[in-house]
N, CA, C and O atoms as a DFTB+ gen file, in Angstrom:
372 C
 N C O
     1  1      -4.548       1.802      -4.574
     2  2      -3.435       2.545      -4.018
     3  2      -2.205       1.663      -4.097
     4  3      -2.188       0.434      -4.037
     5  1      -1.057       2.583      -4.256
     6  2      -0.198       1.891      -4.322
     7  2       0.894       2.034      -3.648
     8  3       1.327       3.113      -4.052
     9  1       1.824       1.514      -2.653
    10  2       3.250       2.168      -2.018
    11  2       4.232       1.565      -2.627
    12  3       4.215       0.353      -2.841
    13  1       5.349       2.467      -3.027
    14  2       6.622       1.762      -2.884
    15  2       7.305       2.375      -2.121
    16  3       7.568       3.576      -2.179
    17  1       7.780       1.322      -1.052
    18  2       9.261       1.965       0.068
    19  2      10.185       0.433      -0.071
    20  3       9.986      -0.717      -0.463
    21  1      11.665       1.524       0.714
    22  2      12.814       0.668       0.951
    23  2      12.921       0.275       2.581
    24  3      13.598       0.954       3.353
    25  1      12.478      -0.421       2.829
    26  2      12.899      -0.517       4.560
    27  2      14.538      -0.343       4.771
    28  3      15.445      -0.759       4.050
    29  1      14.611       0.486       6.124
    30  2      16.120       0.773       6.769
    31  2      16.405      -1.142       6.379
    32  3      15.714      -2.145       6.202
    33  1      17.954      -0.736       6.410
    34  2      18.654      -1.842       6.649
    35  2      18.501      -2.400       7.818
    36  3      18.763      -1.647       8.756
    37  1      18.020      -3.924       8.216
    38  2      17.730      -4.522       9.378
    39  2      16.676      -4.123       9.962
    40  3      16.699      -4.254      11.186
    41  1      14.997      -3.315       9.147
    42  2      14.089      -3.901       9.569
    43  2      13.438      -4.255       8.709
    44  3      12.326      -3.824       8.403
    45  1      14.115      -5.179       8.149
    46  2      12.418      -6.189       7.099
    47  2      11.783      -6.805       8.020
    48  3      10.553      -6.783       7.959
    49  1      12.417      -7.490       9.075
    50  2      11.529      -8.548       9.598
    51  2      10.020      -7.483      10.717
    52  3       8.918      -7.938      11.023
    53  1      10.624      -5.935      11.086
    54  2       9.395      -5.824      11.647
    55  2       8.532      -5.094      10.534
    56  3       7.411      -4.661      10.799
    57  1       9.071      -4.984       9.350
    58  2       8.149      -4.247       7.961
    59  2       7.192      -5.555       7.773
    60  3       5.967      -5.429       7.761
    61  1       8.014      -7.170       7.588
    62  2       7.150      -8.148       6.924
    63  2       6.375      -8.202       7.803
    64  3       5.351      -8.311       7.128
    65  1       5.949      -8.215       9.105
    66  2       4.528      -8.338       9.998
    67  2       3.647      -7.031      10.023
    68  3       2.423      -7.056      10.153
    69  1       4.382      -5.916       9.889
    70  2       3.336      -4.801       9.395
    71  2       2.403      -5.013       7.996
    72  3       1.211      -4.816       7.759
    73  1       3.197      -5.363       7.433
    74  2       2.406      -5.730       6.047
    75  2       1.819      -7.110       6.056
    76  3       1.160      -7.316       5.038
    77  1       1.857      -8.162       6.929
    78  2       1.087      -9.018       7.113
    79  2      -0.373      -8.466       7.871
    80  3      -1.519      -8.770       7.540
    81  1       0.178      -7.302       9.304
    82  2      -1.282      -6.809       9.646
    83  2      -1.750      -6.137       8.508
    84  3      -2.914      -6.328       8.155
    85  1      -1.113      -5.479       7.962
    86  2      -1.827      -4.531       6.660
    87  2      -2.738      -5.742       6.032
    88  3      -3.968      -5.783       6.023
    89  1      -1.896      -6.644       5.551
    90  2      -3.185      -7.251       4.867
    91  2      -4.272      -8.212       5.527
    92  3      -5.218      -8.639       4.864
    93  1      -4.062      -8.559       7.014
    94  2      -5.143      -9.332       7.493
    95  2      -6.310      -8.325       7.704
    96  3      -7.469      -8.727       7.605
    97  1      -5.997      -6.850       8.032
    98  2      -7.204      -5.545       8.007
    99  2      -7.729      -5.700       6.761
   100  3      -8.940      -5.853       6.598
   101  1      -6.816      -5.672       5.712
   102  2      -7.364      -4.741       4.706
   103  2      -8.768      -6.438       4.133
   104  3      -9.923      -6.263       3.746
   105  1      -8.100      -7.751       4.292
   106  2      -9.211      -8.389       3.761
   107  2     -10.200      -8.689       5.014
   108  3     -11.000      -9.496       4.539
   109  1     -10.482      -8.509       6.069
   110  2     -11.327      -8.465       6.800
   111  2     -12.374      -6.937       6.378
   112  3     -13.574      -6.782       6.602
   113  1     -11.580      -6.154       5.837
   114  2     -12.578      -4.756       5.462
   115  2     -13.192      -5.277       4.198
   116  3     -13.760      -4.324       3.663
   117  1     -13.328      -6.343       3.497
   118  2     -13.472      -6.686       2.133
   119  2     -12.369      -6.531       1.183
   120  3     -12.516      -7.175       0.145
   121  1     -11.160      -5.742       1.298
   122  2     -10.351      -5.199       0.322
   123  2      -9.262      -6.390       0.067
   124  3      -9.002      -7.363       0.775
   125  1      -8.679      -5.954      -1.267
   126  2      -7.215      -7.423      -1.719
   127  2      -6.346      -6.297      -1.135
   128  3      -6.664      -5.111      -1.056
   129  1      -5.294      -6.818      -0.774
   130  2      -3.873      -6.321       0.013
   131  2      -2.874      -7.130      -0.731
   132  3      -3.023      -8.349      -0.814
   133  1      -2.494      -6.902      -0.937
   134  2      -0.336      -7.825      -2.286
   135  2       0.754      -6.909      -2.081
   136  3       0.703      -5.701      -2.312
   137  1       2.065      -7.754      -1.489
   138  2       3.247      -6.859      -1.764
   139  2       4.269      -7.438      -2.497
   140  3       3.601      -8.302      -3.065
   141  1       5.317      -7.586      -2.872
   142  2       5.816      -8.117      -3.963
   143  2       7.465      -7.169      -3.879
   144  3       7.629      -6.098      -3.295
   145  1       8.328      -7.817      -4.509
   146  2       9.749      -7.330      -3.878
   147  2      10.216      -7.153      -5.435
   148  3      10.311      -8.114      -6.199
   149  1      10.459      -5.973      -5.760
   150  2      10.748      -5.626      -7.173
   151  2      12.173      -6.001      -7.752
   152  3      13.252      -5.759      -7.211
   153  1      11.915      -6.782      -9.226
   154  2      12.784      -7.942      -9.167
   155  2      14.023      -7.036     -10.280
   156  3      14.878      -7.729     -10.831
   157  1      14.016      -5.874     -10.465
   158  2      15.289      -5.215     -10.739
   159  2      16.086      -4.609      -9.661
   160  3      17.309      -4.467      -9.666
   161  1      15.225      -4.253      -8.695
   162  2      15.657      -3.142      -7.439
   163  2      15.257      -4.219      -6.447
   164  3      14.058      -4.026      -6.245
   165  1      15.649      -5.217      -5.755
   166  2      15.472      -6.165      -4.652
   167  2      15.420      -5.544      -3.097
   168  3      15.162      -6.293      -2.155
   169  1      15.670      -4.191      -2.911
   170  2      15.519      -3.550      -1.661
   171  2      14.045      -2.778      -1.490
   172  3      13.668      -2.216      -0.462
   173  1      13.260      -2.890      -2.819
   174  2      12.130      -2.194      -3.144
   175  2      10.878      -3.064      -3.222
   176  3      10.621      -3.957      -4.029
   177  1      10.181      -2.613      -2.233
   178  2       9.040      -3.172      -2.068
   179  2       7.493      -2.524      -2.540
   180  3       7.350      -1.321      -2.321
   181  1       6.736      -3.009      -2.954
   182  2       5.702      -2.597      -3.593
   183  2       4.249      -3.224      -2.960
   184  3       3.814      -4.316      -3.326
   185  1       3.682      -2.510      -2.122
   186  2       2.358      -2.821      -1.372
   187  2       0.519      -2.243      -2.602
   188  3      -0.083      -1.177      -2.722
   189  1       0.401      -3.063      -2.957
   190  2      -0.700      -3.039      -3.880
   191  2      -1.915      -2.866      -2.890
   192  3      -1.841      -3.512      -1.845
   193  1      -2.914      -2.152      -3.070
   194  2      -4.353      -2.357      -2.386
   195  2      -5.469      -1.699      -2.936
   196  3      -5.235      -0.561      -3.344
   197  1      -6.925      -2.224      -3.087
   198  2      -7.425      -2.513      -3.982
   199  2      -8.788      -2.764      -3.322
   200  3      -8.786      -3.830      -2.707
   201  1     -10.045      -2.043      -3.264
   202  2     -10.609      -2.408      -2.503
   203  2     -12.364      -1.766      -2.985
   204  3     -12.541      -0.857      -3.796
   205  1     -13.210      -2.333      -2.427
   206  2     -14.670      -1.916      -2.981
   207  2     -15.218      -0.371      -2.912
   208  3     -15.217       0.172      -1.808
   209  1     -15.613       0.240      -3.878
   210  2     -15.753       2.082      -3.633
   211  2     -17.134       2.246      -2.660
   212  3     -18.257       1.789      -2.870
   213  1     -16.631       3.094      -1.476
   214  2     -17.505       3.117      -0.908
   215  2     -19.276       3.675      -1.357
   216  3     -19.216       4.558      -2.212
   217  1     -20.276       3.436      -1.077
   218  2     -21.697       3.929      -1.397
   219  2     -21.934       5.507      -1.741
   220  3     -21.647       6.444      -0.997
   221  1     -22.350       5.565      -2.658
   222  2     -22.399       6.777      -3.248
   223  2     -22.483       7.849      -2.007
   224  3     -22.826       7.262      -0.981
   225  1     -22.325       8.888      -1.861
   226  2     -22.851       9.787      -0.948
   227  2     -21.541       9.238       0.705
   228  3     -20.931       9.975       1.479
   229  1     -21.583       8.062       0.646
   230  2     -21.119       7.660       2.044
   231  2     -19.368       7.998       2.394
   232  3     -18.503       8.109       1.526
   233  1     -19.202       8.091       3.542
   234  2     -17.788       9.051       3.605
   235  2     -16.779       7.560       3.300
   236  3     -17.053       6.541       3.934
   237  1     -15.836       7.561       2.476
   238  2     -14.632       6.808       2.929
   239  2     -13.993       6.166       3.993
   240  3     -13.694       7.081       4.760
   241  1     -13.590       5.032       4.506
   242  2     -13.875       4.205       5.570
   243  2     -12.425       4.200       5.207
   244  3     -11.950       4.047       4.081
   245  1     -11.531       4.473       6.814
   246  2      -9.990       4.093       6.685
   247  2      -9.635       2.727       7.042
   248  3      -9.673       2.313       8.201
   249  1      -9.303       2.056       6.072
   250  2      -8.770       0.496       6.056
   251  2      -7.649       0.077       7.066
   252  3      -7.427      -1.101       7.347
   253  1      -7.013       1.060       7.548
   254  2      -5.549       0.705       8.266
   255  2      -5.584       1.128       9.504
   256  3      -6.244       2.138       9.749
   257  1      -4.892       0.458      10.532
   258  2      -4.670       1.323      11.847
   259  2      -3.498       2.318      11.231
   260  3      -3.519       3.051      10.242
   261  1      -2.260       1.996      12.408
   262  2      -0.868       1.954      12.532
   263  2      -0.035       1.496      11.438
   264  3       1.056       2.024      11.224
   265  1      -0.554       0.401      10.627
   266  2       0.472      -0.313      10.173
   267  2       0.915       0.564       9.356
   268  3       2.144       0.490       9.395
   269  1       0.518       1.522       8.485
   270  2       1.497       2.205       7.325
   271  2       2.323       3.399       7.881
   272  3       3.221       4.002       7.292
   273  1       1.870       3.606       9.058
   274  2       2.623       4.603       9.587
   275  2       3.892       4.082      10.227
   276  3       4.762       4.875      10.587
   277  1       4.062       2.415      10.421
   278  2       4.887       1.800      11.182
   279  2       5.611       1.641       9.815
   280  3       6.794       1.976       9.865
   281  1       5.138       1.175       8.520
   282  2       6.115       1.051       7.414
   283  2       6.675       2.203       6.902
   284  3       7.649       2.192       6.150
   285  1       6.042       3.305       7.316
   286  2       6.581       4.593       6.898
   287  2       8.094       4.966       8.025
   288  3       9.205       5.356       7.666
   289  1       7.797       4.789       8.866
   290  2       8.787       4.677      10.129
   291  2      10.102       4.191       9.783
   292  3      11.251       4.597       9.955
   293  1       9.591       3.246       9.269
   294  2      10.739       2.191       9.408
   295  2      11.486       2.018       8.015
   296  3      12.303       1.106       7.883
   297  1      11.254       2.741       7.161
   298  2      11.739       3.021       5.631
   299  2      12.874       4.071       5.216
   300  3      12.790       5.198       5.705
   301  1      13.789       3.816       4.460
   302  2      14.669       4.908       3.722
   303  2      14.074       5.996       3.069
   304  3      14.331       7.199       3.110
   305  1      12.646       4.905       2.035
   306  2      11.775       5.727       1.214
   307  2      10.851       5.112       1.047
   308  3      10.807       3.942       0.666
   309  1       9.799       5.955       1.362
   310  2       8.620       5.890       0.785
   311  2       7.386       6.448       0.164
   312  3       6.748       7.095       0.994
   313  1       6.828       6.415      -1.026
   314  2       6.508       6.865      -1.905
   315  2       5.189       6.074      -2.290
   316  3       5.141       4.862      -2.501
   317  1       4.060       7.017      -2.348
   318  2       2.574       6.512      -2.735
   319  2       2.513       6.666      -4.332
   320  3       3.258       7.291      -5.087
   321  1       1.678       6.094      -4.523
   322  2       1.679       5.972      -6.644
   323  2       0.181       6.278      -6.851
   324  3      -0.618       5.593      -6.212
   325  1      -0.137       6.936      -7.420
   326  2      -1.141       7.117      -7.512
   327  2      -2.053       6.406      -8.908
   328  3      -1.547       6.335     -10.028
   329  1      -3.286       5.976      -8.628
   330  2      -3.863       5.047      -9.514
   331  2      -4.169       5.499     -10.641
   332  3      -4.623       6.642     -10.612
   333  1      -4.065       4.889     -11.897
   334  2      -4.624       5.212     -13.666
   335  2      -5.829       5.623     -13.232
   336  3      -6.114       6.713     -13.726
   337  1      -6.983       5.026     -12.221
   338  2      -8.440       5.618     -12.692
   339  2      -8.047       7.153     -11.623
   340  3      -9.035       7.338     -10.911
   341  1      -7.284       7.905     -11.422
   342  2      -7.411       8.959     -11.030
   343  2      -6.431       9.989     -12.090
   344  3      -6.374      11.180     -11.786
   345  1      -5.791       9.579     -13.135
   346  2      -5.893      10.548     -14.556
   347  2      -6.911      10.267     -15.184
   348  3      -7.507       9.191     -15.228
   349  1      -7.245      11.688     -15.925
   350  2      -8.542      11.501     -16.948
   351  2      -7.696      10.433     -18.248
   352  3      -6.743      10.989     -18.792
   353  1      -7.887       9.571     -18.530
   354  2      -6.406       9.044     -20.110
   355  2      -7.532       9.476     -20.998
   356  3      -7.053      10.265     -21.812
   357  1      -8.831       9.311     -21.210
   358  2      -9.533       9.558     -21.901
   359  2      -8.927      11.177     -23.094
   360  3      -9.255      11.223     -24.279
   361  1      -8.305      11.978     -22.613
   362  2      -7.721      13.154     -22.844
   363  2      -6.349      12.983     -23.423
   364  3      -5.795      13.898     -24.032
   365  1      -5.771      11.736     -23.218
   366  2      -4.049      11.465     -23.855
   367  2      -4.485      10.826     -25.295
   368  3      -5.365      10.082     -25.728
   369  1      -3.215      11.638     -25.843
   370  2      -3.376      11.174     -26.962
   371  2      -2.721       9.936     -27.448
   372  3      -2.934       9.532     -28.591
């Protein structure tokens, strides 16, 4: 999964500890967590996550409390990306 948002002007500093809890959850659940500050657009942030598929048959396990709803909060924009293994490419020509 992937997010990109812009935090409001004057809250990075409570976005950068949301995304620090984001990622102390997400690797205590087993999963990698990375965000990274996009180096054409410097107000744009990009939260990467990446994590083991749950057991066949077994329901999906939510990785996050609060925290994305607190980065969603606190953003101009934000926007989920959705992953290559969820197009078929096998079908592009």
């Amino acid at each position: 999964m992937v997010l990109v948002f812009e935090p409001q002007a004057g809250a990075e500093p409570q976005v950068d500890e949301l995304l620090r809890a984001a990622r102390r959850r997400a690797e205590q659940a087993g999963w990698h967590c990375w965000a990274y500050r996009n180096e054409i657009k410097p107000s744009e942030l990009m939260l990467f996550i990446e994590g083991p598929a749950p057991a066949p048959g077994a329901p999906a396990a939510p990785v996050f409390g609060d925290e994305i709803g607190g980065i969603r909060a606190l953003s101009r924009r934000f926007d989920t990306v959705r992953s290559l293994t969820e197009y078929p490419l096998d079908d592009v020509p």
